[in-house]
Every structure is written in structure tokens, then in C-alpha cells.
N, C-alpha and C positions, 0 to 999 in steps of 0.2 A: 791576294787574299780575297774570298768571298765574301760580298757586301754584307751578309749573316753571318759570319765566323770571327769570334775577337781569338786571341792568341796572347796566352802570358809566357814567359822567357825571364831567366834572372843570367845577368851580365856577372859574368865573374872576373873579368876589370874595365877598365873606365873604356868604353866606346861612345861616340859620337852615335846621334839620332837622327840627325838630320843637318842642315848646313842654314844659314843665313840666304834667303835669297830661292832656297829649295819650295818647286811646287809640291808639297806633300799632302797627302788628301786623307793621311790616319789621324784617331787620336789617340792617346795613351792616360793611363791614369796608374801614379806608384801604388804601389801593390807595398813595397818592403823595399828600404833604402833611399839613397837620394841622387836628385836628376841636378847637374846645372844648368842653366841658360846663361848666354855670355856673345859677347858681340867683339869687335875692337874697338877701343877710342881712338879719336881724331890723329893723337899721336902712335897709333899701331900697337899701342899696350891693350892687354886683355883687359876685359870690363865684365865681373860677373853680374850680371843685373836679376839674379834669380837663384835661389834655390830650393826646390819641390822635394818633399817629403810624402809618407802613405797618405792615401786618398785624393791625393791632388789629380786634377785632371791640368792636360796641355797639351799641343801641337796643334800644326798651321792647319789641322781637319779642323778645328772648331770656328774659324771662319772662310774656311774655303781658299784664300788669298797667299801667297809666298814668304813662307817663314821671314820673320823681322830679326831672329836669332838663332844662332846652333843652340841646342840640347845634346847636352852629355851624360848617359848613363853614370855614375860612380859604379868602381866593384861592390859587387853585391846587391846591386838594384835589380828590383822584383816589378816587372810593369806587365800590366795589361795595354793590347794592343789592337784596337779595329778601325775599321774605315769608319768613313763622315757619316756615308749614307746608313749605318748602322748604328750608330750613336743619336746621328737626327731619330730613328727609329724606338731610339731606347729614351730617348728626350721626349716623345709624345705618348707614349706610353706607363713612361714610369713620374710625374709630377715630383715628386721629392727628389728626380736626378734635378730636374730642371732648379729646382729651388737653391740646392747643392751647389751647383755649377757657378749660379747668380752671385751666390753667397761669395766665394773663392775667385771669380774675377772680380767683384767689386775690392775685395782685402785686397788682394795684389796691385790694383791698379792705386791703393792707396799708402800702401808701403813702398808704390815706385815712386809718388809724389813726394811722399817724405823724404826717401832717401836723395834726391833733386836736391829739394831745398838745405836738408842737411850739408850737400857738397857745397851749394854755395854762401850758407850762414856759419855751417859750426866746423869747427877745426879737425884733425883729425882724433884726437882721443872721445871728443863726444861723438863722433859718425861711429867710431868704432864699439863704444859702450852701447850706445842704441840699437847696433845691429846684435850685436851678442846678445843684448834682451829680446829681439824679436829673434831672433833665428832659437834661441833656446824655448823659447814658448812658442815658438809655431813648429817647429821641427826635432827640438830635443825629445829625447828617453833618458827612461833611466838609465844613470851611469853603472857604464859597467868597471869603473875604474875606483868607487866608494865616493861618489860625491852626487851633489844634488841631481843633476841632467849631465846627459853629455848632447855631444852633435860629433858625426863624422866628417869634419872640414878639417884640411891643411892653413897652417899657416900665411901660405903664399893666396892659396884661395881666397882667403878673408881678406887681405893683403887688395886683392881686384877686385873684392864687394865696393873696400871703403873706400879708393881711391888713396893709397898709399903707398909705399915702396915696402918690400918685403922686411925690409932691415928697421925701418920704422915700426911698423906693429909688431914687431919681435921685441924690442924695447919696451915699446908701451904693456903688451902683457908680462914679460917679466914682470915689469912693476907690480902690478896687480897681481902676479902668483903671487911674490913677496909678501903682497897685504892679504894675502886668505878668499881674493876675488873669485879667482879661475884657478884653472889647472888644464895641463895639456899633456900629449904624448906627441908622439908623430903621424899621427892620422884623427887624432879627438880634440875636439875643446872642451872641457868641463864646466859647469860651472860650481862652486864651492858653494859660493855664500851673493844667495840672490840679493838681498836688504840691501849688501856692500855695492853691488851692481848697481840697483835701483837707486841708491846716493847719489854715486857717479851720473846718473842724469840728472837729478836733483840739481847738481852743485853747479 
């Protein structure tokens, strides 16, 4: 790619961006749909440690150094894609990228602080309530299913945010359909009734 040329492209199913470990020298920023970032833990299970939504920027071009994690397009992900050297260009240039950028690694690097502490103070239903309230206000739309927001995550995905076994957080939101919290399909999680959620941290 030419150091002036970005390049957008939508994935019409889930590909890999790049690998753990990979020298990659672009960056991208979602455009329309959603990216994972995901590592493995110590015990060789997947660990999602991220999920990027429109405007997010990310990849190992914004410091130069060897990805720390894969990035996985979802179907239907709409990204913009350019080198370093062209971004640094559009960072001196344009002051409200730069502000933007600041903004979006500082929240990230403190929702990955949270989520930490979370694994090693709170059990698994409140990691799992916490992330459903961030991941719907950082990444939900409207639902296209008749309820408040939705998100396009699988159950197993959510599953390797919180550090759970799949059969586990499958119990626990049943519960919570039952009580009018959530709702799901096989590709969404909804959310119904935010107040209900926001208890569920409370309690």
C-alpha cells in the first residue's frame, strides 16, 4: 500500500487482521460493524480482551512495535485501512484526530483495568453484568430485534470476555431473559431493560 493511500474493504465473514506477535506497520479504524482482539490464556483457552466498534481506531501501526494480540474482523465489518507513516501524517495535520485517538486509548486502557480487577474480585455474574453494561454503551445500536440496544456477539464470545465456560453464561442470561433483563438470538444480545441491568451492579 502507498504511504498516502488508506483503503476501506467490508468482510463478509469473520477473518483475522493480523496475528499476535505479527510486525504490522497499518492502522485501521471501524468504519461499520465489529473487530475482536483476543489473545490465549495461560491454559490455551481463548481470552477476548477487546471488542471495537464504528470509529475506533487500532492496530500494531499506532506504535510501531509487534502486535500484543490478533484482531478479528466479524461479518460484516466495514474498516478503513492505512499505513503508520500516513496516519502519523493525518495526526499532525488534523489536532481533533489526535485528541480522538487520546480519548479512546485512555477508555480502553481503563476498561482493561477494570475488567483485571473484576476477574480477580467479582464472581462471574457481576464480570458478566458489568461487561453487558459496557459493551452496550460503548458498542450497542439500536435494536433491530424491538428492544433497547442490541450488540452483535455470540454467546461463546461473551463466554471468553468474562472468563467463563460457555454452559455457564448460558445459564446465567437465561435467568435474566426470564426476568425481562436481556434477550438474545444466535448472533445478538439485546438488551431489554437497562434500570434492571444497572441493579444487577448495584446489588
Amino acid at each position: 500500500m502507498s504511504p498516502h493511500v488508506a483503503a476501506n474493504r467490508t468482510y463478509r465473514s469473520a477473518q483475522p487482521l493480523y496475528l499476535r506477535g505479527d510486525h504490522h506497520t497499518e492502522v485501521y479504524q471501524v468504519l461499520g460493524g465489529y473487530v475482536l482482539l483476543d489473545c490465549d490464556s495461560l491454559d490455551g483457552r481463548p481470552c477476548i480482551v477487546g471488542l471495537l466498534g464504528p470509529g475506533d481506531y487500532f492496530g500494531p501501526g499506532l506504535n510501531g512495535g509487534p502486535a500484543t494480540h490478533r484482531a478479528v474482523a466479524k461479518a460484516g465489518c466495514h474498516l478503513r485501512r492505512e499505513s503508520r507513516q500516513a496516519f502519523q501524517a493525518r495526526l499532525r495535520s488534523e489536532p481533533e484526530l489526535a485528541l480522538t485517538l487520546t480519548s479512546q486509548l485512555a477508555a480502553r486502557e481503563a476498561r482493561l483495568q477494570q475488567s483485571l480487577f473484576l476477574q480477580q474480585a467479582a464472581d462471574l455474574p457481576q464480570r458478566l453484568a458489568w461487561t453487558l453494561a459496557e459493551l452496550f454503551t460503548e458498542c450497542g445500536g439500536p435494536c433491530r430485534h424491538g428492544h433497547q440496544r442490541d450488540i452483535k456477539l455470540s454467546q461463546q464470545e461473551l463466554a471468553a470476555m468474562v472468563g467463563g465456560s460457555r454452559q455457564s453464561v448460558s445459564q446465567i442470561l437465561n435467568d435474566w431473559r426470564r426476568a425481562g433483563i436481556i434477550d438474545y438470538t444466535r448472533h445478538y444480545l439485546c438488551l431489554e431493560n437497562r434500570h434492571k441491568l444497572q441493579h444487577l451492579l448495584a446489588s
